[in-house]
C-alpha positions in Angstrom: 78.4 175.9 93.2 78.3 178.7 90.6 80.2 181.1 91.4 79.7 185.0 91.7 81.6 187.3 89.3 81.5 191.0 90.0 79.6 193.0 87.4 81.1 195.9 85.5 80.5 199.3 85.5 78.6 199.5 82.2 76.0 196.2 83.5 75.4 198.0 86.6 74.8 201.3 84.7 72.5 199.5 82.0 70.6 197.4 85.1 69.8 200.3 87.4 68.3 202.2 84.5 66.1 199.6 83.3 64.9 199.1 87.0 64.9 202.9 87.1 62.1 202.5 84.4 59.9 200.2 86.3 58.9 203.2 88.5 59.0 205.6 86.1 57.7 206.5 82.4 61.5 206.8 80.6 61.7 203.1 79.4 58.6 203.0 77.1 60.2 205.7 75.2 62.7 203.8 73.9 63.9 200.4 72.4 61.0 199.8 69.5 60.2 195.8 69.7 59.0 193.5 66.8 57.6 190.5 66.3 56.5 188.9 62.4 54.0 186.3 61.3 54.0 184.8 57.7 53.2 188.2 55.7 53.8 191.0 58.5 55.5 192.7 60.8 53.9 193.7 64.4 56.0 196.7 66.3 55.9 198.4 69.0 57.2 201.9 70.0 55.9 205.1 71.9 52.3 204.8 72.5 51.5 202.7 69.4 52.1 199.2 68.0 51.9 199.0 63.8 51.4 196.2 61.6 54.2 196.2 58.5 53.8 194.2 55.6 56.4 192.4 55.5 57.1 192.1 51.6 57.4 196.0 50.9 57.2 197.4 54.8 53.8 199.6 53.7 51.8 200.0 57.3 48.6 197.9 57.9 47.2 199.5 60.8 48.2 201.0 64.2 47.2 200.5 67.5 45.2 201.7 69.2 43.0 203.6 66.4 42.1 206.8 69.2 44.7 208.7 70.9 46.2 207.1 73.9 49.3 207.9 76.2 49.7 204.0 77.1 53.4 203.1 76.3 54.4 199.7 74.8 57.9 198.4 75.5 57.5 194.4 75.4 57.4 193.2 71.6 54.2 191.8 70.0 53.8 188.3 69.2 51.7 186.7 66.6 50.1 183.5 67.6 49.1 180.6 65.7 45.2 181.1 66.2 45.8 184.9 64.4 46.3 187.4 67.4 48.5 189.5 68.1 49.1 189.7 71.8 51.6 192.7 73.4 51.6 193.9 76.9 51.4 197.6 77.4 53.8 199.8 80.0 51.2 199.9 82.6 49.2 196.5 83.6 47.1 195.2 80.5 47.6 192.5 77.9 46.1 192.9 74.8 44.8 190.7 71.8 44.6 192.6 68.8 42.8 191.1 65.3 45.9 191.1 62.8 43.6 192.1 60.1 41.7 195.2 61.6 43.7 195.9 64.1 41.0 196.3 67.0 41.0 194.9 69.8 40.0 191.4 70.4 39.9 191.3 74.4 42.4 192.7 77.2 43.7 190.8 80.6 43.8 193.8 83.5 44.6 191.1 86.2 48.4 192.0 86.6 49.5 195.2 88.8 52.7 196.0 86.9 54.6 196.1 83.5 54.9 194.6 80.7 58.6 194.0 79.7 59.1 191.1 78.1 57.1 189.3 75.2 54.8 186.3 76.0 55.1 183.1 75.3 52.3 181.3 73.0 52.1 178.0 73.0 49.3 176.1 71.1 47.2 176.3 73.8 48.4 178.7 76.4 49.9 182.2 76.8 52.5 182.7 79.3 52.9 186.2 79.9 56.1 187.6 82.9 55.0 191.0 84.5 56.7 192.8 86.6 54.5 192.4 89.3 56.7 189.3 90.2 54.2 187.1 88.4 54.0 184.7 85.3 50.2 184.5 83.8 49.1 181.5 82.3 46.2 182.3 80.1 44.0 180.3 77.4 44.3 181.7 74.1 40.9 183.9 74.2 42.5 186.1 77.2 41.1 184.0 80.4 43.4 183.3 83.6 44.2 179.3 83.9 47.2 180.3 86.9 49.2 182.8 88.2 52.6 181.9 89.8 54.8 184.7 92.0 58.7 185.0 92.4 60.5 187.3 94.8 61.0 189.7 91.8 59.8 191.1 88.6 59.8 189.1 85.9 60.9 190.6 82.6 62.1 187.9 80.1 60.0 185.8 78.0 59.5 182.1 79.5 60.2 179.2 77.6 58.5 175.8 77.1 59.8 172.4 77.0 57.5 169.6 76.8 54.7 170.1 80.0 57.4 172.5 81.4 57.2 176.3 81.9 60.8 177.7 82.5 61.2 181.1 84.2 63.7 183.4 84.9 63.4 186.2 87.7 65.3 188.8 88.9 65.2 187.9 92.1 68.1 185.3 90.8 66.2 182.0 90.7 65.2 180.0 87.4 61.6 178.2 88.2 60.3 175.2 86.4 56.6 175.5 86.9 54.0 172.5 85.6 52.5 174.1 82.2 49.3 173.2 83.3 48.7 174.6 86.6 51.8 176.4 87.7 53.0 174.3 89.8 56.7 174.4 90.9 59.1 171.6 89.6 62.1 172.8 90.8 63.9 176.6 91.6 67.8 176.8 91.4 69.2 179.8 92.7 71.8 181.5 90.4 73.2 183.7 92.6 73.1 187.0 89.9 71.5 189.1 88.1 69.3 187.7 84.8 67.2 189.7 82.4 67.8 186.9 79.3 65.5 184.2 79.1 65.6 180.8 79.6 66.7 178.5 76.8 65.6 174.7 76.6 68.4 172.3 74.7 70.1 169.0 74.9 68.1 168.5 78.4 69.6 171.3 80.4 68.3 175.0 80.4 70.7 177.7 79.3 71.2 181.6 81.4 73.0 183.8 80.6 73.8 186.3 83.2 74.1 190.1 83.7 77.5 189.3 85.8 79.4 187.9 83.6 78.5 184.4 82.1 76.6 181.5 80.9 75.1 179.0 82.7 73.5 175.6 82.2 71.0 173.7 84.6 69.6 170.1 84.3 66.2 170.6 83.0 64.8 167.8 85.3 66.3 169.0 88.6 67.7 172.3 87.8 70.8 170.9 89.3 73.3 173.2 87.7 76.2 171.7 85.6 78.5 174.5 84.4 79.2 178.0 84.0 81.1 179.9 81.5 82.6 182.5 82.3 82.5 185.8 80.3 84.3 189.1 79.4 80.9 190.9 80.7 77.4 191.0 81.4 74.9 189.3 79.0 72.0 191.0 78.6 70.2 189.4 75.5 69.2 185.6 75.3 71.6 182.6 74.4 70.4 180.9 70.5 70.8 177.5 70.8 71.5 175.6 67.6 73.0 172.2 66.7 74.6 171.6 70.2 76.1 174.8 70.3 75.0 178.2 71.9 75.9 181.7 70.3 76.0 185.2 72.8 77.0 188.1 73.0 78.1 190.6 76.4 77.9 193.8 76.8 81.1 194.3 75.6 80.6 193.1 72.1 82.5 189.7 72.3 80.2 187.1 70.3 80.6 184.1 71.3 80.1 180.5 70.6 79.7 177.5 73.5 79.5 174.2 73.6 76.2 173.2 74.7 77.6 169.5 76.2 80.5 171.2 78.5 80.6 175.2 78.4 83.9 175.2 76.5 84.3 178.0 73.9 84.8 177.0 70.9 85.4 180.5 69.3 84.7 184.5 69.7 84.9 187.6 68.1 84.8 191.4 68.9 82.1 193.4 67.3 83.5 197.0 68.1 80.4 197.8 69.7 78.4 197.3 73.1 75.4 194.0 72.3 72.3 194.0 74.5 69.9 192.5 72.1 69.7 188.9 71.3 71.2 187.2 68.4 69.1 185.5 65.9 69.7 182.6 63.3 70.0 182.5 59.5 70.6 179.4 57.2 74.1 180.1 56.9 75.1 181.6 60.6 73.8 184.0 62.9 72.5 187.5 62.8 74.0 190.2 65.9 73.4 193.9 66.1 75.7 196.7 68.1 75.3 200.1 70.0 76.9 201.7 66.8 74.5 200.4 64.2 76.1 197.6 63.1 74.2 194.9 61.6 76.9 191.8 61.0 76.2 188.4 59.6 78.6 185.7 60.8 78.9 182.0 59.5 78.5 179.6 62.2 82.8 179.4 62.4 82.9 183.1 63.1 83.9 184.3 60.0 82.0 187.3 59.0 79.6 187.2 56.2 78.5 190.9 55.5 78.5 193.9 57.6 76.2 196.6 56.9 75.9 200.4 58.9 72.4 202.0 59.4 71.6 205.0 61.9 69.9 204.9 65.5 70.8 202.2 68.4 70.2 198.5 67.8 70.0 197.7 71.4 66.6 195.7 70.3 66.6 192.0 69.3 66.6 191.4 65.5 64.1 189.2 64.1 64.1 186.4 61.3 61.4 185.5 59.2 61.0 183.4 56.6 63.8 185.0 54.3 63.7 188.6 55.8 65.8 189.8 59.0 63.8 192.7 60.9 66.4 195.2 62.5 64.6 197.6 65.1 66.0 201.2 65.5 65.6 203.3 67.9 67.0 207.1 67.3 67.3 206.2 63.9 66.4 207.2 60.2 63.9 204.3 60.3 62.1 202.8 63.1 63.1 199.4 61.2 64.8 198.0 58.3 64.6 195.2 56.9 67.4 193.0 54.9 67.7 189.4 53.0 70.0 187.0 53.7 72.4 188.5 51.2 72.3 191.7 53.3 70.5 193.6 50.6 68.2 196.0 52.3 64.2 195.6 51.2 63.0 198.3 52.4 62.9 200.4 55.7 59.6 201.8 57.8 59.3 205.2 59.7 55.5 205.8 60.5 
């Protein structure tokens, strides 16, 4: 049986103000989110959501074109049919024409926020509220299933095969049939999660707010270890070539092996990590409280370390050969570098 770790101070403080913002207005101020396709960048902040181009950083459009107080805290994502789709702080989802930036249609079925991005697949959108629901929606905005857990749902789902994975905060991963929502299988992880699911190896991969990682059998969600860390993890695992890199809330990076939860290495980033870590040809991408933006190879030896203003508390972003740093309180709303760590340019609307 897993067992239960007690959470530090700093998780419980970052926890009850996020669930402080589900009630009130104070989250959609804050942490800007981003998602890219192959020649732009979508991002969310405040009351709007801009389009970037992602050569330069010169703004496309933003969204929506009249004046609105609607907050947007849940990063867009760009789907393979060309849409745009981002969840707004109140209860609609909306599909926005990356060209024009108008609206393509909106879903108004859910009764609470957007938090975390949706899932496209290539036929489906799987979008968590905080309702305590998961939507399943075809790709032009109409409902195929709705499935409920005893808690909002914030993080992103994830897809493996014909298998929707879910995580809740009412401490339970679900394993829900992609086609009409039926449950699989729900393992109870007796703590906290606000990290999404990640598919690897067959097992699914937690990491949790008190203090660790934990893998599951992705048939029977039986799990199969735990790894213990220093603190809470707030951002979602990267799994790569049987090994999974994470940071806690304490700023240890860490890297795991996928087959038994043994840690094969860690370092200290000097700084408190609640964004995820993303992946680069040569090692992997993390951002800190003090506006650290670090490069390590995937032994742990850093790469290049570079400094810019504002917190990076939201996840960084890879595409093609351009990392996307998101800044909130900062010079720029985002900033964008090359593998080499050379900045390209920044963006502040």
């Amino acid at each position: 049986m897993i067992k239960k770790h007690r959470m530090t101070i700093l998780s419980i403080l970052i926890l009850a103000g996020l669930l402080t913002g589900c009630t009130g207005a104070a989250i959609g101020t804050s942490w800007p989110g981003v998602g890219a396709s192959g020649d732009a960048a979508y991002l969310s902040n405040g009351n709007l959501v801009y389009a970037v181009q992602l050569n330069n950083g010169t703004m496309l459009w933003s969204y929506p074109q009249e004046k609105s107080r609607i907050m947007y805290y849940a990063p867009p994502v760009f789907s393979h049919d060309g849409q745009v789709i981002v969840g707004d702080y109140s209860n609609t989802l909306y599909s926005i024409n990356p060209k024009s930036g108008t609206t393509n249609w909106k879903f108004t079925q859910a009764s609470g926020r957007y938090v975390g991005g949706v899932l496209v697949t290539d036929d489906a959108i799987y979008a968590p509220n905080a309702d305590f629901s998961v939507y399943a929606l075809d790709l032009a905005g109409g409902l195929k299933w709705k499935h409920t857990t005893g808690q909002a749902v914030w993080a992103r789902p994830a897809v493996d095969g014909d298998v929707v994975y879910v995580n809740s905060l009412d401490h339970f991963t679900y394993a829900l049939d992609a086609d009409d929502g039926a449950l699989i299988w729900k393992t109870d992880l007796q703590g906290p999660t606000v990290s999404s699911p990640v598919p690897g190896n067959g097992k699914i991969f937690t990491g949790m707010l008190d203090n660790g990682l934990v893998a599951m059998d992705a048939a029977s969600g039986d799990i199969l270890w735990e790894t213990v860390t220093d603190d809470g993890v707030y951002g979602t695992p990267v799994f790569k070539d049987g090994k999974l890199y994470l940071a806690d809330l304490s700023g240890n990076i860490y890297c795991i092996d996928a087959d038994n939860g043994g840690i094969d290495w860690r370092i200290q980033s000097g700084g408190q990590i609640a964004a995820s870590l993303a992946v680069i040809d040569n090692g992997i991408i993390f951002t800190n409280g003090t506006g650290l933006v670090t490069a390590v190879d995937f032994t742990g030896t850093i790469i290049w370390s570079r400094t810019i203003t504002g917190e990076l508390n939201s996840d960084p972003v890879v595409s093609g050969d351009i990392i996307l740093i998101p800044s909130f309180q900062g010079d720029n709303l985002l900033t964008a570098f090359n593998f080499s760590g050379d900045q390209k340019w920044s963006f502040n609307p």
